[in-house]
N, C-alpha and C positions, 0 to 999 in steps of 0.2 A: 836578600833577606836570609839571617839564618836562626834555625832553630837549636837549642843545644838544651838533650835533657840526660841528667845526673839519675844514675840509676846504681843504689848502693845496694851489694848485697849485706848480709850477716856478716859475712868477714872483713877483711881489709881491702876488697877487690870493687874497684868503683866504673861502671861501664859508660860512656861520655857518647852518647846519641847524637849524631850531627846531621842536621836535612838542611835542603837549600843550597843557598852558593856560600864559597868560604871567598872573600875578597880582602882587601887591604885593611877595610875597615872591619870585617865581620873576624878576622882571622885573628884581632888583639880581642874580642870578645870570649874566643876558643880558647888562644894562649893563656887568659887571665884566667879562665873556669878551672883547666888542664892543671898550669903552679900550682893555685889553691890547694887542690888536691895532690898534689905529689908533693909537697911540700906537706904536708899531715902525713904522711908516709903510706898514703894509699898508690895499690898496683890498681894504671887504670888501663882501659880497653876502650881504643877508638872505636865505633861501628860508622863509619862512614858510608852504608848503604845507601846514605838517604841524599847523600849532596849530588847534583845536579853539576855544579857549576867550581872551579878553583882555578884562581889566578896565581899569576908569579907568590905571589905576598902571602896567598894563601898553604900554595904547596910547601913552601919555604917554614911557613908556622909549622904544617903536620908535620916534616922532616926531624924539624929541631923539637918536636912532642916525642916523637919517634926515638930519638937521640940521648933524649931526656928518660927512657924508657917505659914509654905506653906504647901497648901492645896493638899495630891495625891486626881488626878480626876480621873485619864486614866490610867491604865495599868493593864497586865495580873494579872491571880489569883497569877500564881508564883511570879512575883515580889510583889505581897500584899502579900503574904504569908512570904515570906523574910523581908521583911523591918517592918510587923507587929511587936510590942514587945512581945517578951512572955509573959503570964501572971502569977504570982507569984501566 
């Protein structure tokens, strides 16, 4: 189960609250809230403190949110460890 809440300030900077687990299915839930918003031309900011749990399908969404450029602010070493790229 995940939770995702939209917290816009005053400006163009929209901060994307993630709790719970990010999985196959929850991770096109993230991905579809994430476009929306950067496709309006808002800079957003994952806080990933809250997620618990991230699978294959889910690290792979934060990467390519990442890529897409949203900023991780907030979350455990483990989820930065995960969703970090390796380095070649």
């Amino acid at each position: 189960m995940i939770r995702i809440t939209i917290v816009t300030d005053a400006g163009a900077k929209t901060r994307v609250v993630v709790e719970g687990r990010i999985t196959k299915t929850s991770s096109l839930e993230l991905a579809g809230a994430c476009v929306e918003h950067l496709s309006q031309g808002n800079h957003l900011v994952l806080d990933l403190s809250g997620v618990t749990f991230a699978d294959s399908d889910g690290v792979a969404v934060v990467r390519d949110l990442i890529k897409r450029g949203c900023i991780l602010e907030d979350c455990s070493e483990l989820v930065r460890t995960l969703v970090e790229e390796p380095s070649s």
